[in-house]
C-alpha positions in Angstrom: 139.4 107.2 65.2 138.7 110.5 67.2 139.5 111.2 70.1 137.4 114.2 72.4 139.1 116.1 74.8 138.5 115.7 78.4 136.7 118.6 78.9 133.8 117.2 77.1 133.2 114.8 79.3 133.4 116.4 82.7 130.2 118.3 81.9 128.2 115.6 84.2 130.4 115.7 87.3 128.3 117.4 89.5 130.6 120.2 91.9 129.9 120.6 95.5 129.1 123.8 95.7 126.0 122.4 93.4 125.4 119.4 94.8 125.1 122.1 98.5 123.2 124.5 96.4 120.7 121.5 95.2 120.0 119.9 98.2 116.7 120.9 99.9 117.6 121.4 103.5 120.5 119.8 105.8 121.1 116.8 107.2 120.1 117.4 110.6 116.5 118.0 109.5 116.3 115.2 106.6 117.0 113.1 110.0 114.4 114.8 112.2 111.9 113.9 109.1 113.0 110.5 108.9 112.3 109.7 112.8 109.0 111.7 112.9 107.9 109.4 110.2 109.2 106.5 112.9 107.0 107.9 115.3 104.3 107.9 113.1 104.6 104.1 112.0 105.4 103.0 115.8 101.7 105.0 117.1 99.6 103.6 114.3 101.2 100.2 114.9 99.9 100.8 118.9 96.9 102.3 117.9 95.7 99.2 115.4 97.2 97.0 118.1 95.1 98.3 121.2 91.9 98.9 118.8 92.3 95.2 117.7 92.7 93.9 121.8 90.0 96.2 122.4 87.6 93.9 120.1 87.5 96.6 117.3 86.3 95.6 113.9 89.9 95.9 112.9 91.7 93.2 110.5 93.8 90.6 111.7 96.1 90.9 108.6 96.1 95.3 108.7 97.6 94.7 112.4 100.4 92.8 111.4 101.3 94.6 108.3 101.4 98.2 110.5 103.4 96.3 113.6 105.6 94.7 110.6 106.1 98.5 109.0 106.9 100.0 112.2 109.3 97.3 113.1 111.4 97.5 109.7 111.2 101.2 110.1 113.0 101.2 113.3 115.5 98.7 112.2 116.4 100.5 109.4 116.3 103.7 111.7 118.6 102.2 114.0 121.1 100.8 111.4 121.3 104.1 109.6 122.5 105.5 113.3 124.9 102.4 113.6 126.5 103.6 110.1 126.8 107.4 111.1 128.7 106.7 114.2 130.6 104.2 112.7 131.5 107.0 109.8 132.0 109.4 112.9 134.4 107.3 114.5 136.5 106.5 111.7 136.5 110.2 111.1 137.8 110.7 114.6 140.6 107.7 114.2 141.8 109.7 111.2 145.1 111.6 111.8 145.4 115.3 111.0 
């Protein structure tokens, strides 16, 4: 039986400096992106909505689906911001 060396196997571990180096932007806008799309889901759900009280020729089924989107959207918007302050706050609890 052979046995390798560890430094054959740390070839995957990715570094920080690359892992900074590879990402495509910071947080701050990756969060700015994520709640412009938000935006984006909540107006086409108000749109479809007011075209379809309106008496629009606009699909029962094609409301519901863009109110439904935009509504998961937020919640998931909203628990990704529960998560961050929570992370935040334990960060602050922590003792230097």
């Amino acid at each position: 039986m052979r046995i390798d060396g560890i430094g054959a196997s740390t070839h995957s571990i990715s570094f920080p400096e690359e892992a900074a180096s590879k990402s495509s932007g910071s947080f701050a806008k990756s969060i700015e992106k994520a709640i412009a799309k938000v935006n984006e889901l909540q107006s086409e759900a108000d749109e479809i909505a007011n075209r379809l009280a309106a008496g629009d020729a606009v699909e029962i089924h094609q409301a519901m689906i863009a109110m439904q989107k935009a509504s998961m959207a937020l919640q998931f918007t909203i628990q990704v911001r529960n998560k961050i302050i929570e992370a935040y706050q334990e960060i602050m609890r922590m003792q230097v």
